[in-house]
C-alpha positions in Angstrom: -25.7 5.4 -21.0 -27.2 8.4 -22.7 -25.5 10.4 -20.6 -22.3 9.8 -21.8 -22.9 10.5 -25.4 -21.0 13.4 -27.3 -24.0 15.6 -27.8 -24.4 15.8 -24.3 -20.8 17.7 -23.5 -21.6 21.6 -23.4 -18.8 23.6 -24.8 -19.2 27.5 -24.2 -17.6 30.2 -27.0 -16.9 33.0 -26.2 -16.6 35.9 -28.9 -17.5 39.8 -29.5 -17.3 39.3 -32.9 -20.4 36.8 -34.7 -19.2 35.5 -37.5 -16.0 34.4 -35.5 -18.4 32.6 -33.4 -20.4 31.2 -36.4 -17.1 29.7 -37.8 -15.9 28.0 -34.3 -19.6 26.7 -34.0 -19.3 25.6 -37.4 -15.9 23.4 -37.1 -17.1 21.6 -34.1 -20.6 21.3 -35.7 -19.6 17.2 -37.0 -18.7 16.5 -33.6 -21.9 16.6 -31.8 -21.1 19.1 -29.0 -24.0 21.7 -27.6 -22.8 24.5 -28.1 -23.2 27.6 -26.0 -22.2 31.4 -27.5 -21.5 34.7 -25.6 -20.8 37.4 -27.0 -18.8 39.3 -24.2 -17.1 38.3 -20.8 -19.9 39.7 -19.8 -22.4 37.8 -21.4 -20.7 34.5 -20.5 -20.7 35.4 -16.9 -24.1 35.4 -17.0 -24.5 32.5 -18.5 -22.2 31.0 -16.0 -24.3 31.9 -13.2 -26.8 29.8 -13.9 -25.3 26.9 -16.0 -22.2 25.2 -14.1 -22.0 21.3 -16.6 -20.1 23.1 -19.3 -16.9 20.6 -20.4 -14.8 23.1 -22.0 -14.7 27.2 -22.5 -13.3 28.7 -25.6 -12.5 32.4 -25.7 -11.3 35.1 -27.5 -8.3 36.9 -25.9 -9.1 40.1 -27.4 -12.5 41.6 -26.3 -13.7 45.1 -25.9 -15.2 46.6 -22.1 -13.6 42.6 -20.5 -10.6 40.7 -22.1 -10.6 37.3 -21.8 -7.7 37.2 -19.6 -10.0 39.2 -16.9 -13.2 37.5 -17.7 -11.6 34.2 -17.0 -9.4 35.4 -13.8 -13.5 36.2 -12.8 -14.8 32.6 -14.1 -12.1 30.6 -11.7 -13.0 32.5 -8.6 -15.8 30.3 -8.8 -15.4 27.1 -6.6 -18.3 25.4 -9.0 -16.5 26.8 -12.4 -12.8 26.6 -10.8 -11.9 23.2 -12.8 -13.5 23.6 -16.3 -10.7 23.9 -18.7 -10.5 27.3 -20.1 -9.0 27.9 -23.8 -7.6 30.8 -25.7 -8.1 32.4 -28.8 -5.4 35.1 -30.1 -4.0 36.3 -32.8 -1.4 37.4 -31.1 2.0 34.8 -30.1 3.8 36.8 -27.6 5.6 35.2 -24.8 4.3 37.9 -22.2 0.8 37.2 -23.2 0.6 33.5 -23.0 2.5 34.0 -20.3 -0.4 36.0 -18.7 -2.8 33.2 -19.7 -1.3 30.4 -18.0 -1.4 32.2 -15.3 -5.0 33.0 -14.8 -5.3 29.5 -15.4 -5.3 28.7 -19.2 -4.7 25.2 -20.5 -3.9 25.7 -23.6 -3.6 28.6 -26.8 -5.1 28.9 -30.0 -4.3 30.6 -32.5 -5.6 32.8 -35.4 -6.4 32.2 -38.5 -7.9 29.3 -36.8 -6.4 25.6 -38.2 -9.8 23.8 -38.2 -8.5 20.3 -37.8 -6.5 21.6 -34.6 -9.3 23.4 -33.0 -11.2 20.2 -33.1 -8.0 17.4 -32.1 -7.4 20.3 -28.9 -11.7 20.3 -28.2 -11.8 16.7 -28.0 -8.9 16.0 -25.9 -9.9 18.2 -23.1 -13.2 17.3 -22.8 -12.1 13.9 -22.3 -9.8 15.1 -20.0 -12.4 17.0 -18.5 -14.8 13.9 -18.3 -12.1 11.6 -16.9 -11.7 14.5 -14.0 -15.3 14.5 -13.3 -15.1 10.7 -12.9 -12.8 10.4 -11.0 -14.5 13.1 -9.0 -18.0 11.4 -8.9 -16.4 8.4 -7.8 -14.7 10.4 -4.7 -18.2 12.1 -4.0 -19.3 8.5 -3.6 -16.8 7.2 -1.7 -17.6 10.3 1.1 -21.4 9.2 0.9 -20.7 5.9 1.8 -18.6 6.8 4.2 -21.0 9.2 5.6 -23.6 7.2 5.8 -21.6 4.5 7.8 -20.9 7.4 10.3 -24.4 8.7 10.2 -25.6 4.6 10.9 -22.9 4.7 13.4 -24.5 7.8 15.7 -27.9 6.7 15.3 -27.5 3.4 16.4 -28.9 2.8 20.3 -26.1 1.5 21.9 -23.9 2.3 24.9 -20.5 4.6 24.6 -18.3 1.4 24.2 -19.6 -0.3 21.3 -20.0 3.4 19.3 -16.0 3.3 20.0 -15.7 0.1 18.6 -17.4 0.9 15.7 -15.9 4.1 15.3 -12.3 2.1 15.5 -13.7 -0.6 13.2 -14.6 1.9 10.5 -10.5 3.6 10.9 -9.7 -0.6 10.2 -11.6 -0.8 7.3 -10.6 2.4 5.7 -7.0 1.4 6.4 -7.5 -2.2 4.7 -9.2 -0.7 1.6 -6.1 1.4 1.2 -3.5 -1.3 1.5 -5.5 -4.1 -0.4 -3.6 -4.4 -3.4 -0.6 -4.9 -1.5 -1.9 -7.2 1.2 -2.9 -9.4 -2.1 0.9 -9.4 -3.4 2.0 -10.1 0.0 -0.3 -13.1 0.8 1.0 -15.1 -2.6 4.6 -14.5 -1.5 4.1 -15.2 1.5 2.5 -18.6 0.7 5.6 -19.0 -1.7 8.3 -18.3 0.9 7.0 -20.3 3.8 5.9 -23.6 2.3 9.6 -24.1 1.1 11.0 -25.5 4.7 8.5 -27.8 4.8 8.2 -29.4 1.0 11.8 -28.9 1.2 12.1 -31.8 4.4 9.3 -34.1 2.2 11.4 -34.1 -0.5 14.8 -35.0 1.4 13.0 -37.4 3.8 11.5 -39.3 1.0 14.6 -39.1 -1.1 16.6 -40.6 2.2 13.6 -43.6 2.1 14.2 -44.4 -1.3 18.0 -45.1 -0.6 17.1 -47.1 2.6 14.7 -49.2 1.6 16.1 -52.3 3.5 16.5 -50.1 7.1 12.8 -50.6 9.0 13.9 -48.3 11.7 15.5 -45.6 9.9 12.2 -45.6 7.6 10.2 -45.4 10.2 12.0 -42.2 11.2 11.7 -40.2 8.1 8.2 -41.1 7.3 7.7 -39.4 11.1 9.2 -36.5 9.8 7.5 -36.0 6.6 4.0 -36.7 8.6 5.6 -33.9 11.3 6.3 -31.7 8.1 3.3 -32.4 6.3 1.3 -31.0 9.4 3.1 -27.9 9.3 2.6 -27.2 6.2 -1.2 -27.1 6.8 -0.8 -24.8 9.8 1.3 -22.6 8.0 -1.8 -22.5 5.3 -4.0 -21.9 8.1 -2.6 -19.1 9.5 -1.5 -17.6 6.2 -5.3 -17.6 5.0 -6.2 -15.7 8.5 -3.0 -13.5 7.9 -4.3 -12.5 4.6 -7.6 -11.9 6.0 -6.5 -9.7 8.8 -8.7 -11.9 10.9 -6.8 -12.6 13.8 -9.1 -12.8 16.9 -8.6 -12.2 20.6 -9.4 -16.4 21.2 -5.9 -16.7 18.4 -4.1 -15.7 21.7 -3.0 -18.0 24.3 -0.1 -18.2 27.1 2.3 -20.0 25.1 6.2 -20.9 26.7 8.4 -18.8 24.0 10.9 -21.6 24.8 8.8 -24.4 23.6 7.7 -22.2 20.4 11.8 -21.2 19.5 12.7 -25.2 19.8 9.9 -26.2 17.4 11.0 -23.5 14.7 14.6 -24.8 15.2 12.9 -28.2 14.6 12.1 -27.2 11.2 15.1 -26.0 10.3 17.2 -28.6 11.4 18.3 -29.6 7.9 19.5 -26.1 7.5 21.3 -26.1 10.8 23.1 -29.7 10.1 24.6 -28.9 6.7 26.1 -25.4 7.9 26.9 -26.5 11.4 25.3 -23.5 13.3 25.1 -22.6 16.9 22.3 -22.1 18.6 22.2 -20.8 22.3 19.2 -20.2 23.9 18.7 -18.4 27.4 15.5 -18.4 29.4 12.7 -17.2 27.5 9.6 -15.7 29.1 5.7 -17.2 28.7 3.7 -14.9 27.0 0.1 -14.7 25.5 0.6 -15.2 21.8 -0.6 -16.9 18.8 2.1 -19.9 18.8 1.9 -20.7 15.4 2.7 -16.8 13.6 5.3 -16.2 16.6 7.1 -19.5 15.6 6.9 -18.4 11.9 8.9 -14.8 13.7 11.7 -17.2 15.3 11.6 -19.4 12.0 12.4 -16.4 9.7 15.3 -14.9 12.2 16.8 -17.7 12.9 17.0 -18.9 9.3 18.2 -15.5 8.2 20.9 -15.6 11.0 22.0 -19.0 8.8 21.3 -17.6 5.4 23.3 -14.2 6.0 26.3 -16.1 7.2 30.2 -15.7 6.7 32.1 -17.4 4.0 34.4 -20.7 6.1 32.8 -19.0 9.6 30.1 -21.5 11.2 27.1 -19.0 12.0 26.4 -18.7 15.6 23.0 -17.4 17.0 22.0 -16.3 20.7 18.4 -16.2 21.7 18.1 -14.3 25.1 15.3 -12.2 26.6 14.8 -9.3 29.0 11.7 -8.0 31.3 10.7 -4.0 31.0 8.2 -1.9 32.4 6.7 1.3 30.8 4.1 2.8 33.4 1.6 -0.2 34.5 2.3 -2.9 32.3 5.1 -5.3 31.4 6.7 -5.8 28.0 9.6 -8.6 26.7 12.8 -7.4 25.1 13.3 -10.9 23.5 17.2 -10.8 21.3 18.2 -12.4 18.1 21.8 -11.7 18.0 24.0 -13.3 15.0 27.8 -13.6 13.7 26.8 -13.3 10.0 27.3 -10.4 6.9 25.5 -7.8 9.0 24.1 -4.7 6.7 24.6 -0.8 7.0 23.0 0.4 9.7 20.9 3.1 7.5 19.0 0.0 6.1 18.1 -0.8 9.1 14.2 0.4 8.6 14.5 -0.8 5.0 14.7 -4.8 5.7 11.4 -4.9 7.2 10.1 -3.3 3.7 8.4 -5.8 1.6 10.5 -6.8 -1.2 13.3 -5.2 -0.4 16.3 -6.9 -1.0 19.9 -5.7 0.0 21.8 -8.7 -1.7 20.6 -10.0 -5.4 18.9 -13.0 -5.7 22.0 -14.4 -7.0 24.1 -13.7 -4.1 21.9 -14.9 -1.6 18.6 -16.5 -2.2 15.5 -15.2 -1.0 12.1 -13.3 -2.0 12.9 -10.1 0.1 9.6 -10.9 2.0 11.0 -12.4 5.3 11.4 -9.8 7.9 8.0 -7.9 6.6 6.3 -11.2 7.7 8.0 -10.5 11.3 7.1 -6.8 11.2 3.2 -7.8 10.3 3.4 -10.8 12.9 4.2 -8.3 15.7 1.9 -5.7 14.8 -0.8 -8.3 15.3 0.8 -9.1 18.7 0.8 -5.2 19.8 4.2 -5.2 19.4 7.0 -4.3 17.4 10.5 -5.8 15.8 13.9 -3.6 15.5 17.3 -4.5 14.2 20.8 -3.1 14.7 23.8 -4.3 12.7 26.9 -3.2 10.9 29.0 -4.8 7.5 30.7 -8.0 8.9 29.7 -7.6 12.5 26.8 -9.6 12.8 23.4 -8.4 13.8 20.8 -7.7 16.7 17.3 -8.3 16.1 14.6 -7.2 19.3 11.3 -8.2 19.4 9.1 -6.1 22.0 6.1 -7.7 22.8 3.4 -7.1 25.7 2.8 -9.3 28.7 -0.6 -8.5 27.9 -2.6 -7.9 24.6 -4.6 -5.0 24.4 -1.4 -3.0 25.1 0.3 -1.1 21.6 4.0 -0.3 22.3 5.4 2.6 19.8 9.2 2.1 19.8 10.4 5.3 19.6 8.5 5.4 23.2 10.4 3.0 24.9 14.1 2.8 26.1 
């Protein structure tokens, strides 16, 4: 800690003229500073050629054989000097010449007959600017190290050319994740939010539908199923939302899966949704691919409730479900289509819907928490593929998911046809 303390910070005066250095020194005497004097430009050069931990510089603008302005164009030529906050003294308030300073890098002006209570209100605030910048700075140096010596544990470790690239690509993962952590955080507790509604949604209605048949063994029966089937989604969604968070998805997540199969259970969930607004839902061959079941049916899930969501007023929302086979050099991809009847959007938004948060109707006109599609954007990245829309106002829209035939194989869209 002792570091830290005021009488620590080095503040460096410069001044030809003593007693106009004995009265600076003087007025920041109370305040604990070392203070270091020079008498010239010269003289403080010197001093800066062997002392670099100096907080603050105050000089006098108007010296004999090296002005200040020249002695501090000198200073910041310096890469170890170049961000120490630099001060003037004048007596003079011309526009030309504090026009000069800034530009050889002053921060701020003082001027004479020196307002003691100023001088020392200016002092202190830059050097705790000063300190902050350092900080901050110390904390980057840190960062490198650590990041160096990751590399250096990296290179000297004994192992064959294949795992040094997968530590090298692990290291790119974890720099990536440390930068979007914050966010990933926000995300997750939406997330959480916005998927469990479906399912608590279908216990409440099933239970409510129990209560008023009571006397019906059968049709209780049949909605206690159906809160059991909802209650065990709900703690698969759970499950994959934790390893979503966690960015843990693992090659073993992934397994040949019938798309078909996957697109019928997510309209299973949403069958309350689909009876009370009537929708049509046509669904073409889809292909079997190696996925993880449960975050691609969360994909279908979102689309096709969107589709229903983003409907016409008095029109009864209609949704196709088709897919197509590609090839880009050796290996195989899926074009799979979500194509709808409903509200459509601009097609300049069509990047911005995948953004998290971002809403293009108000909460009041539609309801929502903005978060849906950059589930299906993050769902497909994890599956080496990718998700695109297409729409205009009132004309429906056209959502594609690309995904490989194989994992292991990234698709950039702007690379395909």
């Amino acid at each position: 800690m002792a570091v830290q303390e005021k009488e620590t910070i080095k503040i460096l005066i410069v001044d030809d003229r003593p007693d106009n250095l004995l009265s600076i020194e003087s007025i920041l005497e109370k305040e604990n500073y070392h203070i270091v004097k020079a008498g010239s430009g010269r003289a403080a050069l010197k001093i800066l050629l062997r002392e670099f931990d100096f907080s603050l510089i105050l000089m006098d603008v108007q010296m004999p054989d090296m002005n200040g302005f020249e002695t501090a164009a000198l200073i910041y030529q310096r890469d170890k000097l170049k961000n120490v906050p630099i001060i003037f003294i004048t007596a003079h308030n011309e526009d030309e010449a504090i026009f000069k300073g800034y530009k050889v890098g002053a921060v701020d002006f003082i001027y004479k007959p020196i307002n003691p209570e100023l001088l020392r209100v200016k002092v202190g605030l830059f050097v705790e600017l000063y300190q902050k910048t350092q900080s901050l700075q110390a904390q980057e140096t840190k960062l490198l190290n650590i990041n160096a010596s990751l590399q250096k544990e990296i290179e000297e470790r004994e192992a064959s050319e294949q795992k040094v690239r997968d530590l090298n690509r692990l290291l790119v993962q974890n720099n990536i994740h440390l930068k979007a952590v914050n966010e990933e955080l926000d995300r997750f507790a939406y997330i959480a939010s916005h998927d469990l509604q479906e399912p608590l949604r279908k216990i409440r209605v099933f239970s409510d539908m129990i209560m008023q048949k009571k006397d019906t063994e059968g049709e209780v029966d049949k909605y206690i199923t159906k809160i059991i089937n909802a209650t065990i989604r709900m703690q698969q969604l759970v499950n994959d939302l934790l390893r979503f968070s966690r960015h843990a998805v693992q090659g073993g997540d992934f397994v040949t899966a019938d798309l078909n199969d996957i697109v019928k259970e997510a309209l299973g969930e949403l069958e309350i949704a689909i009876h009370q607004s009537k929708a049509k839902i046509t669904l073409g061959i889809l292909p079997v691919a190696h996925v993880i079941p449960t975050l691609m049916r969360q994909v279908f899930y979102n689309l096709i409730s969107n589709a229903i969501k983003f409907r016409k007023k008095d029109t009864v929302p209609e949704v196709h479900i088709y897919a197509e086979q590609s090839a880009t050099g050796d290996n195989n991809y899926y074009k799979i289509f979500v194509v709808d009847n409903g509200i459509g959007f601009e097609k300049k938004y069509s990047e911005d819907i995948f953004v998290v948060f971002k809403r293009l109707h108000s909460y009041h006109e539609i309801e929502g928490s903005g978060i849906g599609l950059s589930i299906c954007k993050k769902i497909m990245e994890q599956h080496s593929g990718f998700i695109t829309a297409a729409s205009e106002i009132n004309e429906g829209a056209t959502f594609v998911i690309t995904l490989p035939e194989k994992q292991g194989v990234i698709y950039h869209n702007h690379s395909l046809p």
